[in-house]
NUDRENDREN-909685 format. One record per residue (C-alpha): residue in one letter; z, y, x; residue number from 1. Coordinates in nm, 4 decimals, always signed. Layout:
<node aa="a" z="Z" y="Y" x="X" i="NUM"/>
...
***
This chain:
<node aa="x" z="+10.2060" y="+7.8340" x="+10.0787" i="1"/>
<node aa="x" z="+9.9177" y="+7.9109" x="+10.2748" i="2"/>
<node aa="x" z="+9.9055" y="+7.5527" x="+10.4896" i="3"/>
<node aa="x" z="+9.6890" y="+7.2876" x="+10.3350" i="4"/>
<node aa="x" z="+10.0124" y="+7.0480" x="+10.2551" i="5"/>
<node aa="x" z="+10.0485" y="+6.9467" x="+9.9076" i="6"/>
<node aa="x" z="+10.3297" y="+7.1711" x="+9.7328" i="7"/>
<node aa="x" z="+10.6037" y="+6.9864" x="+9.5448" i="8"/>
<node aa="x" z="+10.7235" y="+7.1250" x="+9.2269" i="9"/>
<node aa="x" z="+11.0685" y="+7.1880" x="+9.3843" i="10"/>
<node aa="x" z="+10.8936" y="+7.4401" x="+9.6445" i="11"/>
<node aa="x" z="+10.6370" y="+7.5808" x="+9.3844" i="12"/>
<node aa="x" z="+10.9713" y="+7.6293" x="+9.1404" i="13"/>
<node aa="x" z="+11.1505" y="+7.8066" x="+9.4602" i="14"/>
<node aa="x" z="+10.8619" y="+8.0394" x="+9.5340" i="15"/>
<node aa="x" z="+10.8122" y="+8.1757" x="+9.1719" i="16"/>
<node aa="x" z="+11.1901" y="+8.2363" x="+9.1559" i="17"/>
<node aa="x" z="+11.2323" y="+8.3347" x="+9.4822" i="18"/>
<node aa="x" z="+10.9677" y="+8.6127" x="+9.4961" i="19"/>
<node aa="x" z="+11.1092" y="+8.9740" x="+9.4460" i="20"/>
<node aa="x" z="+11.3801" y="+8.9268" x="+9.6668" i="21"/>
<node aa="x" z="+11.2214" y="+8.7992" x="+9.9496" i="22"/>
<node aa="x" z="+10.9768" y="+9.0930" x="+9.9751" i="23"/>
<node aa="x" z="+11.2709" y="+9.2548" x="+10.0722" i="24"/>
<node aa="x" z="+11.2506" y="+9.0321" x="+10.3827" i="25"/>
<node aa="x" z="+11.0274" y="+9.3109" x="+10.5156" i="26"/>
<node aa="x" z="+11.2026" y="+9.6504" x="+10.4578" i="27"/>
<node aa="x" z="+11.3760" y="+9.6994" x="+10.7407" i="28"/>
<node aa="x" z="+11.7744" y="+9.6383" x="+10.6981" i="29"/>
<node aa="x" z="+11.7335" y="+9.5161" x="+10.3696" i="30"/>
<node aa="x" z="+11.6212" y="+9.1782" x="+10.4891" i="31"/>
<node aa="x" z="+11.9576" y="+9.1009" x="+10.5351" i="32"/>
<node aa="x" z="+12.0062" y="+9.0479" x="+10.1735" i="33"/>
<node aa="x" z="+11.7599" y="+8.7692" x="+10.0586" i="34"/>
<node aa="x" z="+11.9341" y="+8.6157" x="+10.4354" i="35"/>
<node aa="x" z="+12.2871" y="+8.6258" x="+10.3344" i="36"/>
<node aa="x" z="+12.2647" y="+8.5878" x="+9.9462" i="37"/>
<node aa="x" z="+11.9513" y="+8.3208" x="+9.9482" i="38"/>
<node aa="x" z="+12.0664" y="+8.0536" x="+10.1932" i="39"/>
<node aa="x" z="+11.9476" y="+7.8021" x="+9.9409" i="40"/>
<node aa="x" z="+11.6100" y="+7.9200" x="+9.9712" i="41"/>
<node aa="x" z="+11.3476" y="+7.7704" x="+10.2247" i="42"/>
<node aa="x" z="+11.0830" y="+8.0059" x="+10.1272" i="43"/>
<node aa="x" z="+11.3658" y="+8.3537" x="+10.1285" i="44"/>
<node aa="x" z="+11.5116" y="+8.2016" x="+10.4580" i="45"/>
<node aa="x" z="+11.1554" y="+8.1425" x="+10.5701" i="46"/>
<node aa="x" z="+11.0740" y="+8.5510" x="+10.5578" i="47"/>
<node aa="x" z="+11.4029" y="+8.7115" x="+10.5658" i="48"/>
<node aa="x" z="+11.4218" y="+8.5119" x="+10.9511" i="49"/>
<node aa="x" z="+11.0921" y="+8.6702" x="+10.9991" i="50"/>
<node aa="x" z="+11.2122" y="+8.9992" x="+10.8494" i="51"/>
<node aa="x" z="+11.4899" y="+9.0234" x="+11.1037" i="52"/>
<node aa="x" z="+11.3310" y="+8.9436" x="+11.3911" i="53"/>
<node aa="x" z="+11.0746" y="+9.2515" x="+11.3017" i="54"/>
<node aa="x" z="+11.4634" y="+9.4294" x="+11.2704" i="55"/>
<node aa="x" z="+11.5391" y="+9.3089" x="+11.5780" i="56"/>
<node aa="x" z="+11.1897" y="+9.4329" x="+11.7483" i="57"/>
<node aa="x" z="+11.2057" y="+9.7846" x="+11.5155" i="58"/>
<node aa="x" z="+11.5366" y="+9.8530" x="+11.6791" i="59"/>
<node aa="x" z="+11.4525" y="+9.7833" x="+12.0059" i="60"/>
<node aa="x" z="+11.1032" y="+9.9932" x="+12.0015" i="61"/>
<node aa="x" z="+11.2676" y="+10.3214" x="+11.9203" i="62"/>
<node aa="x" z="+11.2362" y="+10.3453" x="+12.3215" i="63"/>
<node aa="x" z="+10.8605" y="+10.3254" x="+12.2617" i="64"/>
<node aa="x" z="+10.8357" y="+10.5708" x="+11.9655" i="65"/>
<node aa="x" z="+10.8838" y="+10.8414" x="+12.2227" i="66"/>
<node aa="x" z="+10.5784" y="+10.7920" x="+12.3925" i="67"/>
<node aa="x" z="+10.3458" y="+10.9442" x="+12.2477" i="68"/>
<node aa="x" z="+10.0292" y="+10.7023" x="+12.1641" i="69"/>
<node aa="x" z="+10.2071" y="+10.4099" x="+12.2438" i="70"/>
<node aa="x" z="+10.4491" y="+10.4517" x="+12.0489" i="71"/>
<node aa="x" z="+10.2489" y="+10.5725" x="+11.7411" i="72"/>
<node aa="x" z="+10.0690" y="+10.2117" x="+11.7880" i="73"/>
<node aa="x" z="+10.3393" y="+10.0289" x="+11.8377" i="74"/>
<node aa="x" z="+10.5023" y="+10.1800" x="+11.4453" i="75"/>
<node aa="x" z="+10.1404" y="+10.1316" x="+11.3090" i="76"/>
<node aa="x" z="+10.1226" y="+9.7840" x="+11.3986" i="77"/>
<node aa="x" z="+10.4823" y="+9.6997" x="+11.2606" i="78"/>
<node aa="x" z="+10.4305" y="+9.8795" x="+10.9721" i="79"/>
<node aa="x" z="+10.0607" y="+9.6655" x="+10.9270" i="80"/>
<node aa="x" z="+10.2585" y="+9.3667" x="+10.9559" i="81"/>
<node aa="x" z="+10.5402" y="+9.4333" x="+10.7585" i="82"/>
<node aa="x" z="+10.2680" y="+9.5384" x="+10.4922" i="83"/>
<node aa="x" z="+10.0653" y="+9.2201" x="+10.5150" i="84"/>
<node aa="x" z="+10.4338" y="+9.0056" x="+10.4860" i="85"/>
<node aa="x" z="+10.5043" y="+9.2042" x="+10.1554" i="86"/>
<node aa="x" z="+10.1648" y="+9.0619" x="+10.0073" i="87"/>
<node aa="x" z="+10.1703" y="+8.7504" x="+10.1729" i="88"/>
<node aa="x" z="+10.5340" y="+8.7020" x="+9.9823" i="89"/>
<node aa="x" z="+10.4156" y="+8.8136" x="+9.6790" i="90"/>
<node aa="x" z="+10.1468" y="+8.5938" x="+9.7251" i="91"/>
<node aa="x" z="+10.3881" y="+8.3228" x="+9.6913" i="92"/>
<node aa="x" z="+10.2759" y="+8.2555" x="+10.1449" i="93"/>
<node aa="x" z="+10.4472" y="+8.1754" x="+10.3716" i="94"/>
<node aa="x" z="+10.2378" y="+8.3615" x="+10.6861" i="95"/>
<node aa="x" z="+10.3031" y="+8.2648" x="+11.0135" i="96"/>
<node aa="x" z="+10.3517" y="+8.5518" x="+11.2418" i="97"/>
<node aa="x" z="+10.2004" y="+8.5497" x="+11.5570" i="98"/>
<node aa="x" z="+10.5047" y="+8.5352" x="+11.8022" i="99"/>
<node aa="x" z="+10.7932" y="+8.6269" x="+11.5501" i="100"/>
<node aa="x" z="+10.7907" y="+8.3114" x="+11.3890" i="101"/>
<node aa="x" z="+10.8698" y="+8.1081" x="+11.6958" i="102"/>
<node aa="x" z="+11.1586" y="+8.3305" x="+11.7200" i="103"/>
<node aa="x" z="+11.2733" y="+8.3375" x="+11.3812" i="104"/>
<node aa="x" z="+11.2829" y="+7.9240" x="+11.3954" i="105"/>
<node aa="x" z="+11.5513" y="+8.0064" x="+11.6650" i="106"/>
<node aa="x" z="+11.7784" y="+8.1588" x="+11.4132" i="107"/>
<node aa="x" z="+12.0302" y="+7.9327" x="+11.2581" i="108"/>
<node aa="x" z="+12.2520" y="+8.1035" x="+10.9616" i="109"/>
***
């Protein structure tokens, strides 16, 4: 993890299993798998509650997309996020995201 607390075994053991599937925290719909099937998880829960808030915000911007520059930035900068996520997982990280994360702690499943 990417915060300067000492890692127990248990966690290390959970991110080196836990890996591959929670990449898929950041590909759109498919974060809902590592969600439902990983529940055991802190690390998958940690990005897959990330992933669907980005979802959630993906969704809601195809509003923007129509705009022309705007919305161009606006798919840039999720797709630049959902980028870093992917190597930040595989990383074995657990990245804070500006904003999303305080949302994602909201999410109880």
């Amino acid at each position: 993890m990417s915060t300067n607390k000492k890692i127990t075994k248990t966690e290390d053991k959970d991110i080196l299993e836990n890996k591959s599937i929670a990449v898929l925290s950041y590909l759109w719909i498919l974060c809902l798998i590592p969600l439902l099937t990983k529940k055991d998880s802190k690390f998958v829960q940690f990005h897959a509650k990330q992933g669907l808030v980005l979802l959630i915000i993906e969704i809601a911007g195809t509003l923007i997309y129509w705009f022309p520059i705007l919305g161009q930035l606006f798919a840039l900068l999720l797709l630049i996020v959902s980028i870093t996520g992917v190597i930040k997982t595989l990383n074995g990280e657990s990245w804070k995201i500006p904003y999303i994360y305080d949302l994602s702690k909201k999410i109880n499943i």
